[in-house]
Structure formats: structure tokens, C-alpha cells
N, C-alpha and C positions, 0 to 999 in steps of 0.2 A: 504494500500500500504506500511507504514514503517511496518506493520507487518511481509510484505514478504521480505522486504529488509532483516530486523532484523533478520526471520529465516534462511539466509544464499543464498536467491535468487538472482540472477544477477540483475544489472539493464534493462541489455534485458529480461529477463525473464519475468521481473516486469512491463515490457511498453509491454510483448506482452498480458499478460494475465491483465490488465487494458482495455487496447483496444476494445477486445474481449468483456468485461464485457460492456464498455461504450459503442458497438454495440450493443448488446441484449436490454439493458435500452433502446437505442433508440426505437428499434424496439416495446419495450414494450410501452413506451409512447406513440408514435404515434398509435397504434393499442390499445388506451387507459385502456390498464392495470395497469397506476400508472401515478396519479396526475402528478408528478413531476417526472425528469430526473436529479436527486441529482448526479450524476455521470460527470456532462457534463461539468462541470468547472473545475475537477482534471486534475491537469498540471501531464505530462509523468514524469518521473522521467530522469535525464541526463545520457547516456549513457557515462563511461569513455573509451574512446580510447586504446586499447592495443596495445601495440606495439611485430608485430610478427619479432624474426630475420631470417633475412636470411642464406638461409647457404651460407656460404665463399666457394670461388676458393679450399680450400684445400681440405673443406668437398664433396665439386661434384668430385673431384678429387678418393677420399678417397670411395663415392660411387661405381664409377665404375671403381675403382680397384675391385671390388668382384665381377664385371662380365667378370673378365677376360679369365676365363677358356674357353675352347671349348665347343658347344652345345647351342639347339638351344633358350632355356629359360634366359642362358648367354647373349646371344645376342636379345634377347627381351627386359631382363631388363635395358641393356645397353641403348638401341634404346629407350627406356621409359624416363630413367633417363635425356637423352639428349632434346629430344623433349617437355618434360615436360619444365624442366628448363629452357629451351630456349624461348618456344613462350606461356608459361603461362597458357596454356589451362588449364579450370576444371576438377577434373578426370574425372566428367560424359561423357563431351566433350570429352576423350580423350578413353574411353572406348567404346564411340559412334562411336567412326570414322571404315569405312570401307576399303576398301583394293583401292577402287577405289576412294578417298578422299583427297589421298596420290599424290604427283608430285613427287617425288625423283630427277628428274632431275631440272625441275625446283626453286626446295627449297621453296615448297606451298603446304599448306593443308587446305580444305575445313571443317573448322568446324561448325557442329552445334547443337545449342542450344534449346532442345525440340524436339519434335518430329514433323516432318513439319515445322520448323524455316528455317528462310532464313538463308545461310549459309557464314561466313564471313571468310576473307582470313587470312592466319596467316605464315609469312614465316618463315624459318629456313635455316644455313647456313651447308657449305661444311662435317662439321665434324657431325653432325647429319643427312644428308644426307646420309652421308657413312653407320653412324649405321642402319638407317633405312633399307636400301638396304641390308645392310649385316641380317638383321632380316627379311626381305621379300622372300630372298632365304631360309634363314631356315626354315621360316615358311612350306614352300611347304611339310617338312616331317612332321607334324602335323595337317595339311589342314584336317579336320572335314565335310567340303564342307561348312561352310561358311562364307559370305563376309567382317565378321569381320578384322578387321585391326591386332587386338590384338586377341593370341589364349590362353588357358590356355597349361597346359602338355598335356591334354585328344584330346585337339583339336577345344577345344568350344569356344564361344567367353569370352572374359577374363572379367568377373563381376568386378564390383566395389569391393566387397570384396575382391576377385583376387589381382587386381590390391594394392588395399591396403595391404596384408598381404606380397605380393612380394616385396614390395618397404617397407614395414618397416624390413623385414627380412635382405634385404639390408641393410638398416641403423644399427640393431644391430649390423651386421658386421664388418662397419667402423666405431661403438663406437659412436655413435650419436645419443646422449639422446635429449628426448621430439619430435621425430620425425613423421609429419602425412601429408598429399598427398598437403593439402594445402600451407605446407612450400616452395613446388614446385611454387606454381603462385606468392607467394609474393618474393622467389628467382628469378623469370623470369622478376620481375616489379623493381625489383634493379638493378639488371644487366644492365636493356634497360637504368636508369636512368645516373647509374655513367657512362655506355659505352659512356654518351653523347645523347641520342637519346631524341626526342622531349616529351613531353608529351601527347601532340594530335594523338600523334603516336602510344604511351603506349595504350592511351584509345583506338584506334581502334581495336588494335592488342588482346586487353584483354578481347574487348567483353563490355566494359564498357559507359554507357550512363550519365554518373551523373560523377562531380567533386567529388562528398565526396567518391566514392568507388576509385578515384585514392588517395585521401590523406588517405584514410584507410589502402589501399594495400602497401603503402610507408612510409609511417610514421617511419619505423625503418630506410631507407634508408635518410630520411629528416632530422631524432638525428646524424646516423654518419655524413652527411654533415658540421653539425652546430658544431658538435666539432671539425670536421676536420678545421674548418673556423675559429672555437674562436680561436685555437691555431695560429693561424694567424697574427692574429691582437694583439698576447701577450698585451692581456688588464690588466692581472695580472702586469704588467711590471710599479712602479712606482718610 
């Protein structure tokens, strides 16, 4: 295991392919191919925490200023940009979704996760509404025949590649290095937090079951908080 560290492996890489190794030894043992299960006492190695940033009010801004033109993939990637960043969805979820998944008026969309997973609620407000609606009539000059929510230019349904290569073309645009689909849900998971919104809330709305994936998804949000707060308390102050 410090070998794979040493040669440059993550520590997740390192706990996934341990794992793996110390299921097979099980299996071996038990189906007695080998006295011993030397494997069974190695501790995982510690995962360090990365902290992802969000992108700022100016960068969503800066975004869909480049979808401003007329047409109807301007007004897809808009509708994207917005509904991503807002209700957090994964891209899979969000390439998943259909035409009829969608409330426009109500400010709700039925997402789901896997294929036959129960499908959970996830609202969005007035101004992502609008884009959506505004992408829903365009979509009609691209309709493919079908039910996909998201279309590509052709008419098909918009693939995760799609979806990825549209929204990082995007960001070059507005100058916005290291940019990839995921920046989206951990921008939607700040936003909910500093807008004031609950955390039990976060979790519902994100699709999330476990406490560790809200402090993973927040963790850049939880550093700004604490230096917003040390300056506060000018503890340097003697």
C-alpha cells in the first residue's frame, strides 16, 4: 500500500484497490485457498478532504452572459446553467430528465437517480423557470421525437459528453479555469447554505443520505464561513 501511495496514487485510489484485494483474500480463504487472510488487519489509508470552490455570483453571471445570443442551443445552455446551479442535480440526473419531469409553472422537477429509482423532488425559482420555458419553446425546432428534456443540435437526446463539452465551452468563454459539471452541484450546495437555507433541506434536495457527503459537498463553503467569522471576532486584536 505505501508503495502505491509513493508511486503517485491517491488515497482513494489506494482504499479502492486495497478493498478489492482484501475481498478476493476473503473469498480465497474461506473457499480455502490460503491458510491465512494476511490482508485483513490492513487499516485503509485516510482519505484527505479536498476542498472544491464554488463558482461566485460573478462567475454564473459571466457564464450566461455567453448565452446570450439568439437560438435555440443559447437558450438550452442558459436553461442548463441555471437549473444546474440552482437545484444541484448530477449531470447524469440532469441528462436523465424528460420533457414531462419538468413543472415550469410550478418551479419542480422530478429527478431520478438510476434507472427505475424512485424519483425525488427538487424545486427551482422564477428566473430559471423562465429559462427553462424559454428552452422548451425552442426546443420544438429540434424535436428528434424524443422525450428527452435536453436535445443536442441534431435533435437527440443531449449525452453526458454533450452536456459536458457544452458547458465547459461555456466556461472557456467566461475565462474560467479548472472548470467540470461537478462545480455545478457543489455551487448549488453553497448557495442553499449562505442563502440561509436549512441543511436537512440541502440533503433532501441533493439527493443525499449520509452526513459526510453534505460536509464533503460544503467544505469550501464551511473555510469561507470561518474566515468570514474569524474576522469577526479580531482575535489578532491584542
Amino acid at each position: 500500500m505505501s508503495a502505491q501511495l509513493d508511486a503517485g496514487a491517491s488515497a482513494a485510489t489506494a482504499r479502492l484497490r486495497l478493498a478489492a484485494l482484501q475481498q478476493f483474500a476473503g473469498w480465497c480463504h474461506e473457499e480455502g485457498e490460503i491458510a491465512d487472510n494476511e490482508l485483513k488487519g490492513i487499516k485503509t489509508p485516510k482519505i484527505d478532504r479536498t476542498v472544491t470552490p464554488a463558482l461566485s455570483a460573478e462567475q454564473l453571471r459571466a457564464l450566461l452572459a455567453t448565452c446570450r445570443a439568439a437560438g435555440p442551443i443559447n437558450a438550452r445552455d442558459a436553461a442548463l446553467i441555471r437549473f444546474m446551479a440552482e437545484t444541484g442535480t448530477r449531470a447524469a440526473e440532469t441528462t436523465a430528465l424528460a420533457l414531462t419531469d419538468v413543472d415550469v409553472t410550478g418551479g419542480t422537477a422530478i429527478v431520478h437517480r438510476g434507472k427505475g429509482a424512485k424519483g425525488r423532488i427538487v424545486p427551482f425559482g422564477a428566473q430559471t423557470a423562465a429559462a427553462l420555458d424559454k428552452w422548451i419553446r425552442a426546443r420544438r425546432t429540434l424535436d428528434g421525437g424524443t422525450a428527452a428534456l435536453w436535445l443536442s443540435a441534431r435533435g437527440t437526446a443531449l449525452s453526458y459528453a454533450g452536456l459536458s463539452r457544452a458547458l465547459k465551452a461555456r466556461a472557456d468563454q467566461a475565462n474560467i479555469a479548472g472548470f467540470h459539471l461537478h462545480v455545478l452541484r457543489h455551487t448549488a450546495a453553497t448557495r442553499w447554505l449562505a442563502a440561509g437555507g436549512s441543511e436537512q433541506g440541502l440533503m433532501a434536495v441533493a439527493g443525499w443520505s449520509s452526513r459526510e457527503m453534505l460536509d464533503r459537498y460544503t467544505s469550501a463553503s464551511t473555510s469561507q464561513r470561518a474566515v468570514a467569522e474569524s474576522r469577526g471576532l479580531n482575535l489578532g486584536d491584542l
